[in-house]
Each structure stands twice: as structure tokens, then as C-alpha cells.
N, C-alpha and C positions, 0 to 999 in steps of 0.2 A: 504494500500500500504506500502511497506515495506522499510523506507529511507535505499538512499545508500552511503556509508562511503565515507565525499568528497573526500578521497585518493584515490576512484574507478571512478572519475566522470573526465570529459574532462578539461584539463586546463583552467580558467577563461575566456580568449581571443573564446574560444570554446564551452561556454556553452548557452544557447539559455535564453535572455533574458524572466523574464515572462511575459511580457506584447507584446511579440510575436509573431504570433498564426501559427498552424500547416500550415497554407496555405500562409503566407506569407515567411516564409521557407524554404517550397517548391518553391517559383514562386523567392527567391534571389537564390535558387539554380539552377533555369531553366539559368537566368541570367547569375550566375558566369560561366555556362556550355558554356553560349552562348560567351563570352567574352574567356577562353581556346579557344572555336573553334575559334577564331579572330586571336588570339596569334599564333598558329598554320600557321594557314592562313598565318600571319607576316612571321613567319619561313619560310614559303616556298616560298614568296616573294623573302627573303633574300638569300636564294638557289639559283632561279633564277638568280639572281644582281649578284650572286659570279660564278655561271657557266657559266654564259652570258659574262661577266667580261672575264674571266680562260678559256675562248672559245677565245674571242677576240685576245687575248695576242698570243693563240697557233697559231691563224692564220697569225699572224703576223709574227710569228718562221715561217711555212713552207710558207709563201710568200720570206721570206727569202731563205730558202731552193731551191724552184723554183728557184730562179732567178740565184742563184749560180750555179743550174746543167742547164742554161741557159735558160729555159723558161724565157725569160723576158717577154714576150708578156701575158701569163698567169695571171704573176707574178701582172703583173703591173693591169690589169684589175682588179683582187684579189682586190688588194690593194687602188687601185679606186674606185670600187663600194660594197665593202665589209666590209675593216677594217675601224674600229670607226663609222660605220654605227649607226646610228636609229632604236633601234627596235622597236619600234612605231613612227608617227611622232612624229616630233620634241623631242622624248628625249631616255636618255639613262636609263639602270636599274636604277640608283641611284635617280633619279628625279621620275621616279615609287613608288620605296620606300619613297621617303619623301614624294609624293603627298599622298600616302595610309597614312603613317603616322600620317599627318599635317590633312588629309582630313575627315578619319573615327578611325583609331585607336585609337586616342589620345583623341578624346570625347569620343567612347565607354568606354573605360576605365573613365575617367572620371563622365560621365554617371553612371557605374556599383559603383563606390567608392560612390557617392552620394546616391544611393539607398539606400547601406547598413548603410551608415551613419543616413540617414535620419530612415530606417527602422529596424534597429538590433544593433544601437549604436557603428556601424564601424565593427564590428565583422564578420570574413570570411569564409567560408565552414562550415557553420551551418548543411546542410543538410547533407555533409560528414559526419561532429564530431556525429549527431546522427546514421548514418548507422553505423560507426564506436562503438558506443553505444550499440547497437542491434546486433551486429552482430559479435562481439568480445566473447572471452570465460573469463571469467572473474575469474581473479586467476588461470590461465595458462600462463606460461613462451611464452612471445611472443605475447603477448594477453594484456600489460598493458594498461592503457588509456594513460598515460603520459610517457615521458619519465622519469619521475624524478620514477615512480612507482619503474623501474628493483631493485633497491634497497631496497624498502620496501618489495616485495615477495606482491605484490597486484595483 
């Protein structure tokens, strides 16, 4: 096998311990995959909480509006059984978000950081940095392992 000049090789924080083996690699990168889709998830929590939010408010503008072109009858029902409503019982988005939060997020994560700790010496997207490894042209502009490479012409 042919060694490769450690200026071609993934930054230290990226390179796979040896006492690591192919399959445990693999299954911290099923993990770290599964922990992105969580985060994601989060995000779109967070959409939620701010459109739910950014809805409420406008309804409140055209309750306004109503009333003023005299609907008060409308206005006021609106504004009764509508604004600052529950979208679920008992709570609003924000109490959503921290319940997701406080309740799965925050261990997953947790969870995912122990693995690696315990299993790759803290080190993260192993299975990336080697697809990135394989799959890179090596000694092509755009193609470095590191960033520090652009400057070496590696």
C-alpha cells in the first residue's frame, strides 16, 4: 500500500482513529445522520412557532380592520375565540418548542456526543471525512483535503 503524504490526509479532528473499525463508522454515521434529521425537525418546529406567532399578530391587524369598517360583531367573535388561542391544548408554539426541546432534542444530542466520545474519541463526521477521502480528486484545485492545502498546491 502506498503511504499518503499527511498534507493529502483529512485534518486530525477528521481522521479515523485506529482502533476504530469500519463498522462502527458506519453505524456513528447512521447516528450523526439521525441526529441532522432531528435538527431539521427542530427547524421546522421553529417555523411553525414563528408562522403560528406572525399569523396571530396579522389577525389581530385585521380584527382591527373589521371593526373599524364596522363589523364589530365579527370582529369581536374573531377576537374571542381566535386570537391568542391554543393551538393545542393548553399551550402555545413556544411551550411546543421547549417541550421538544427539554423533552427529546436535548438528550438526542447528548446521547449522539457520548457515543462519539465514548467510540471515536469525540471526533465528528468520520464517515463524511472518509467519503470525502475516496471521493475527492486528489491534486486538483478544489479537490484539497484541508483547507490549509489551497496553499500548498496539494
Amino acid at each position: 500500500m502506498t503511504e499518503v503524504p499527511s498534507a493529502d490526509l483529512p485534518d486530525r479532528d477528521h481522521q479515523t482513529p485506529t482502533e476504530v473499525d469500519d463498522a462502527t463508522v458506519a453505524a456513528l454515521g447512521q447516528l450523526s445522520e439521525a441526529l441532522e434529521t432531528c435538527e431539521r425537525a427542530r427547524g421546522h418546529l421553529y417555523s411553525f412557532h414563528q408562522l403560528t406567532g406572525s399569523a396571530d399578530i396579522q389577525l389581530g391587524q385585521s380584527v382591527d380592520a373589521l371593526r373599524e369598517a364596522g363589523h364589530t360583531e365579527l370582529a369581536d367573535r374573531l377576537d374571542r375565540d381566535l386570537v391568542g388561542r391554543n393551538v393545542i391544548a393548553g399551550r402555545w408554539t413556544f411551550q411546543i418548542v421547549e417541550d421538544y426541546d427539554d423533552t427529546y432534542w436535548s438528550l438526542f444530542r447528548e446521547l449522539e456526543e457520548q457515543a462519539r466520545d465514548e467510540l471515536a474519541g469525540g471526533r465528528r463526521h468520520l464517515y463524511e471525512a472518509r467519503l470525502k477521502q475516496r471521493e475527492r480528486t486528489k491534486g486538483v484545485a478544489h479537490h484539497e483535503a484541508t483547507p490549509g492545502d489551497l496553499h500548498s498546491g496539494a
